[in-house]
Each structure stands twice: as C-alpha cells, then as structure tokens.
C-alpha positions as CSV (number, residue, x, y, z in Angstrom):
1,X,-7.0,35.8,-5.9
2,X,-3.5,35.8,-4.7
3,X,-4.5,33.6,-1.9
4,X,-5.2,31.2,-3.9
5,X,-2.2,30.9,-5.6
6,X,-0.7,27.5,-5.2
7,X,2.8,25.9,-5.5
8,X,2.5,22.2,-6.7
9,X,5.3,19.6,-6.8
10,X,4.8,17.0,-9.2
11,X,5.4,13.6,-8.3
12,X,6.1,11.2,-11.6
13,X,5.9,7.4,-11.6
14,X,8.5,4.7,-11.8
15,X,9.7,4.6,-15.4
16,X,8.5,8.4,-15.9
17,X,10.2,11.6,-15.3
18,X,9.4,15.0,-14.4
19,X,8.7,15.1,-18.4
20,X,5.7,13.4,-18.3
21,X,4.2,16.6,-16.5
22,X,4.4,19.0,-19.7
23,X,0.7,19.8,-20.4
24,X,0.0,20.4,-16.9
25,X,3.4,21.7,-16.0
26,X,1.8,25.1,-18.8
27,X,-1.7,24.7,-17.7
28,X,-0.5,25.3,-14.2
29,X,1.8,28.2,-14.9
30,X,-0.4,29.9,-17.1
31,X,-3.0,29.9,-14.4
32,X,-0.7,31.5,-12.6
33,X,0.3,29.0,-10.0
34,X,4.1,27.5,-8.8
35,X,5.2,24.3,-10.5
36,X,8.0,22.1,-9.3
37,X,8.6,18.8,-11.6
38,X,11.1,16.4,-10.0
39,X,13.5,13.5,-11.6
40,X,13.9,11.0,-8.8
41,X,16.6,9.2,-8.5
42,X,17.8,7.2,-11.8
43,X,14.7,8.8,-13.9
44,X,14.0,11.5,-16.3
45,X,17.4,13.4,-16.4
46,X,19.2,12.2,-13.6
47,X,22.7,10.9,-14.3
48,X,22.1,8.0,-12.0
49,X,22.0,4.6,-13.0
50,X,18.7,3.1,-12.2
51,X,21.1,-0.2,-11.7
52,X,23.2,1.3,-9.1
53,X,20.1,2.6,-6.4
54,X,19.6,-0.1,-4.0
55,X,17.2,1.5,-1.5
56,X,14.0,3.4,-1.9
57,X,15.8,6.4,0.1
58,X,18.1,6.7,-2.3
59,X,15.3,6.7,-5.2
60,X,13.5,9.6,-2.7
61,X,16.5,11.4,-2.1
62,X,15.8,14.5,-4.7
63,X,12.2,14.8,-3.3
64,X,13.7,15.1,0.1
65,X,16.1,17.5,-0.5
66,X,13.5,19.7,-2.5
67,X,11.5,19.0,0.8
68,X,13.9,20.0,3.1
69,X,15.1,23.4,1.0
70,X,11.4,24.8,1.4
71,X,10.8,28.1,3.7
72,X,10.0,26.6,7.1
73,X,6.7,28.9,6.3
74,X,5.9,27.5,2.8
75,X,3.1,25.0,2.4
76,X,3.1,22.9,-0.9
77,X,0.4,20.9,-2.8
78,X,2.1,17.3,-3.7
79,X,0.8,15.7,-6.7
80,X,1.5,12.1,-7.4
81,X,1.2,9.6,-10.4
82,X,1.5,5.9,-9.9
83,X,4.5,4.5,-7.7
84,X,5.3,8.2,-7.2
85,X,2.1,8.0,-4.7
86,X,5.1,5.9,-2.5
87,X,7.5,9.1,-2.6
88,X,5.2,11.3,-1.6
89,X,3.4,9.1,1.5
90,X,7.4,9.0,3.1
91,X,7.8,12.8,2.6
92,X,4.0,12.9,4.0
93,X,5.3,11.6,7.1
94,X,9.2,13.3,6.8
95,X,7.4,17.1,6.5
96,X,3.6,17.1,7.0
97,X,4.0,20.3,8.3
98,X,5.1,21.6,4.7
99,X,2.5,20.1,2.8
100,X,-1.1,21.3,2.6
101,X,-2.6,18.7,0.3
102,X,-1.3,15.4,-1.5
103,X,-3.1,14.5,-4.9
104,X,-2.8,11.0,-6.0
105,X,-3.2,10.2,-9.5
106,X,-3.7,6.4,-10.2
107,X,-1.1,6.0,-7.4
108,X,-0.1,3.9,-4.8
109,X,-1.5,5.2,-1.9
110,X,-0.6,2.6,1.4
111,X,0.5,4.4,4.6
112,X,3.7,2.8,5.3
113,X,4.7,1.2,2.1
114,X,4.8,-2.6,1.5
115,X,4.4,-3.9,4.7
116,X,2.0,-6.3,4.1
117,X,1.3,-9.3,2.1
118,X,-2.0,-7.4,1.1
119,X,-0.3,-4.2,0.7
120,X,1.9,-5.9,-2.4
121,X,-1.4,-7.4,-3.9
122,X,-3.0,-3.6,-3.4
123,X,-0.1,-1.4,-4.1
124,X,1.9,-3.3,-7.0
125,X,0.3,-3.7,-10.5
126,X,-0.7,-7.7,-11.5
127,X,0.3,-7.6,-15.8
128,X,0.0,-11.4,-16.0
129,X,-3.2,-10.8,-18.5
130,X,-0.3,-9.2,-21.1
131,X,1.9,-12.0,-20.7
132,X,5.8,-11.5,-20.2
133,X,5.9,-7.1,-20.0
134,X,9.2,-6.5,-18.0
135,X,12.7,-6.6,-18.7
136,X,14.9,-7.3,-16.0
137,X,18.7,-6.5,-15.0
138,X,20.7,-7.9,-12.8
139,X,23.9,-5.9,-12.0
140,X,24.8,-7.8,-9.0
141,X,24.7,-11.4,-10.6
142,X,22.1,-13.5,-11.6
143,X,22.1,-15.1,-7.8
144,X,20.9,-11.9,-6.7
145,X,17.6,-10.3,-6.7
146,X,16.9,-7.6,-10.1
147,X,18.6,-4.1,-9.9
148,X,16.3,-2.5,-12.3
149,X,12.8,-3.4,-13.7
150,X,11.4,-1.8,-17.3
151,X,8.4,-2.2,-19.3
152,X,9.0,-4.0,-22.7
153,X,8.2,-1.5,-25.4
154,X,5.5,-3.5,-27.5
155,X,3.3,-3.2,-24.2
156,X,4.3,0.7,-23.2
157,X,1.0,2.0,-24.8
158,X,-1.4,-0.9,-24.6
159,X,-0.7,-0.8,-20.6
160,X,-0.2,2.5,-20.2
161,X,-1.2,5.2,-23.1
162,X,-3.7,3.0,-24.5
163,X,-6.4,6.6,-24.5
164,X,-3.3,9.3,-25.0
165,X,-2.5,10.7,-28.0
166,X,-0.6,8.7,-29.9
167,X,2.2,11.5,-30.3
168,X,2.6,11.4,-26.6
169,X,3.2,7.9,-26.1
170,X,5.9,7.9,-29.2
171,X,7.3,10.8,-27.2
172,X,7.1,8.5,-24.0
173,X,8.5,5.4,-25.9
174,X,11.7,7.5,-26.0
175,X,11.6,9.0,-22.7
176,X,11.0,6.0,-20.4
177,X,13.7,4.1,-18.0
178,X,14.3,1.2,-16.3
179,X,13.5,2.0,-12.4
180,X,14.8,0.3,-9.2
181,X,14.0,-2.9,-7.7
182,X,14.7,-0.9,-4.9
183,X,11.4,0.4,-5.2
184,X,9.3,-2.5,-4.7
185,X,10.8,-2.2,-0.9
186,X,9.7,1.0,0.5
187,X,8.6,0.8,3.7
188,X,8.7,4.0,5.9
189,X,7.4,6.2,8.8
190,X,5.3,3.1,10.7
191,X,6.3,5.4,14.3
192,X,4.7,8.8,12.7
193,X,1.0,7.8,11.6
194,X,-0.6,10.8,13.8
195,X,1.3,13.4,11.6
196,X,0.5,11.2,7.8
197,X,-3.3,11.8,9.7
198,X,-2.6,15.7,9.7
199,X,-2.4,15.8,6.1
200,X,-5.2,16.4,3.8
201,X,-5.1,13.4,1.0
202,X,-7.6,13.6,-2.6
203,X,-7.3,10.2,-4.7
204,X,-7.9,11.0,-8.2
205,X,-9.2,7.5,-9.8
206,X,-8.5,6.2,-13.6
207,X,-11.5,4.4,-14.5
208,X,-9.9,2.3,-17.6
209,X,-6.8,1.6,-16.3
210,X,-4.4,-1.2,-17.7
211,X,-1.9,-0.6,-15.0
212,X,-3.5,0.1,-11.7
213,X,-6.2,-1.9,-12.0
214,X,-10.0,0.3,-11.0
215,X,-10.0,-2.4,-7.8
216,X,-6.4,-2.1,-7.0
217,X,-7.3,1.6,-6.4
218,X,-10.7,1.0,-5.0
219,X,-8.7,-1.9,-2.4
220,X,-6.2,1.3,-1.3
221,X,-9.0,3.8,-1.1
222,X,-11.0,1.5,1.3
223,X,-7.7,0.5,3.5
224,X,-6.7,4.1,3.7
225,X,-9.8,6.3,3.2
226,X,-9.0,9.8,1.7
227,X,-10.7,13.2,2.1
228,X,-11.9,12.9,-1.2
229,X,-12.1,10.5,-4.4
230,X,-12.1,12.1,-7.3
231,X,-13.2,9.7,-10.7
232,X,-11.5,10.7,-14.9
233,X,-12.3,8.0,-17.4
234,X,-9.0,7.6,-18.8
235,X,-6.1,5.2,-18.9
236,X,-3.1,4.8,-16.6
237,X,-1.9,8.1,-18.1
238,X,-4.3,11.3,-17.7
239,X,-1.5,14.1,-17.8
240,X,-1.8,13.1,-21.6
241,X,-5.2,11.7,-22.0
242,X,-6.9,14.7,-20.5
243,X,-5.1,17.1,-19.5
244,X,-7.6,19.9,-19.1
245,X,-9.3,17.6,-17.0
246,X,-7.0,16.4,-14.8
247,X,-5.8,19.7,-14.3
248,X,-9.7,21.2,-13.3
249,X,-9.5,18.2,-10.9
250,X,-6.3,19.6,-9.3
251,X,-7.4,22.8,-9.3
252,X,-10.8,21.7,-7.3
253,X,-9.3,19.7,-5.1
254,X,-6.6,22.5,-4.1
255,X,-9.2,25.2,-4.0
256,X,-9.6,24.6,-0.1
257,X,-6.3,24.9,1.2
C-alpha cells in the first residue's frame, strides 16, 4: 500500500488560491497521501501585487521553485484547475522528469501556451453571454494594455459556483483576486515537445460549465489528445461541487503511476 502513496501538488486557477483546494487538500491527507497547495504569484496569500507581475514567469515563479527544490528522485502528481492547466504545461516541459502524472481539471490544456489565434479561442473563456463580467486595472496608464483582470462579483457564482454550495462560494466571494494580464501571454517550451510527450496527461472534464465552456475543453482535448478523459457533471468549480468525486477521480487516475 505504501507504493501507492502519492504526493500531489495542487495547481489553482487565475483568481483562486491554494485555498480553493480545502476539501481535497483533507480528503487527500486523510487517505494518507502528500499534498502541496501553491499561491502563484499575486494570488491566495502572496504579498505580491497582481498589478505589479508583468510576465507569466513571474506569475510561475513559486511553482518553479517548489519544482526545482524536489529530490532529484521524487516524482510528483500535478493537479491543475483552469488557467492553472498553463502553470503546469511550462513546468511539464521545465521538469518532466519529476512529474509522473498531470491532472487537469476544467483547465487550459494547449502545449505551448497561446501561440495561436485558435489556441486563444480554445484556451481563454468567451463570457460575452453574461455581458460586461471583468474589472480591469491599468497601473501603467490607460495607453497601456490592463495590469490585472478580475471577475465582477454579481457574476462570481453564476459563472463559476453556480452547483457549489452556497457557503463555499460566499467563502470564495471573499477570497478571490484580481490576476495578471500577464497571464493571457504565456507561451513556453515550443523547442522541448519530445519531453511534454514523456509525461502522462488525464483531462478531467466539467460537463456544465459556465467558464470553460464543454467545447472549449472538447476543442483542447482533440488538439492535444490526453491519456485519458475523465467526465464530473458539475460547474467550473468541482473541488466544491463534488469533492468526493473529484477526489475518486484523482485517485483513479493516479492509481497507475
């Protein structure tokens, strides 16, 4: 049983934090497994100001470093929600070697970030059907592209909780920031494809989904085929919506590594 003992790093999405990984965060634990939840840059606890991160390194750096401090002998399972699915594709091609599996939840899966004309259609959410969502800063003038992007708070559970408890998206409603533009510019590792092809990848789909739309995900799974879909009726949000399930979904998916 030992064996099978895993050590997961969890991946939030832009907005999120490691917070938003609570319920599995125990669920893990208590099964006896390692769990790692990470701030990036400007989220969850970090003392950076979303505003100030002008690169999608700098967003990734904390993932990179936890990356980088592993045993050169220690394998990990990456799980990833949403844009998070963009943090851990680069650190897919930065340390394939340390990473047995990646999990993506909902997430933006696209091999070398937003390359493409068809990899922003696939990769970033279209909210036009809810009218005007975001809230924009602009730190560097209004000449200059936004610093930071957040989700108005009228639409925070109709886009994204709209199946979660409602205690958890109250909770949430607190707990969100603003994230990067920075982040809408990742591109990354286009020289390293044969080692992103080493890893082992499981896509997790959200069937009712206000953010990342069912075809969005169906767009990235065709694209860039993983070893596995995976299908949870829930919203944007299944770390709240159904957590036991989502967690028996990681647990199956890890069981072969």
């Amino acid at each position: 049983m030992d064996k099978k003992k895993q050590h997961f790093v969890m991946v939030h999405g832009v907005g999120h934090g490691a917070w938003c990984w609570f319920k599995l965060q125990h669920l893990l634990d208590s099964s006896g497994h390692k769990v790692s939840c990470l701030d990036l840059a400007g989220a969850g606890i970090s003392t950076k100001d979303p505003n100030s991160i002008l690169s999608f390194d700098e967003y990734h750096q904390p993932l990179y470093d936890f990356m980088s401090a592993l045993p050169l002998d220690e394998k990990v399972v990456l799980v990833a929600h949403s844009a998070g699915g963009l943090n851990v594709t680069k650190a897919m091609h930065e340390f394939s070697n340390k990473i047995s599996l990646a999990i993506f939840i909902a997430a933006t899966m696209l091999p070398s970030g937003f390359v493409s004309d068809q990899d922003l259609i696939d990769g970033i959410p279209n909210l036009s059907e809810f009218g005007d969502v975001y809230k924009l800063e602009f730190s560097l003038g209004p000449e200059n592209p936004p610093t930071s992007i957040g989700l108005k708070k009228e639409f925070q559970r109709r886009i994204l909780y709209q199946m979660s408890p409602k205690e958890d998206s109250s909770l949430a409603s607190m707990l969100l920031r603003p994230w990067p533009y920075a982040i809408s510019k990742a591109r990354f590792g286009r020289d390293k494809e044969i080692d992103v092809k080493n890893v082992r990848r499981v896509y997790i789909k959200t069937m009712y989904d206000n953010m990342m739309k069912p075809e969005q995900q169906d767009a990235m799974i065709r694209r860039w085929p993983p070893n596995e879909v995976m299908i949870i009726n829930t919203d944007h949000s299944p770390f709240f919506s159904a957590s036991h399930e989502l967690f028996n979904l990681i647990i199956k998916a890890s069981s072969s590594c």
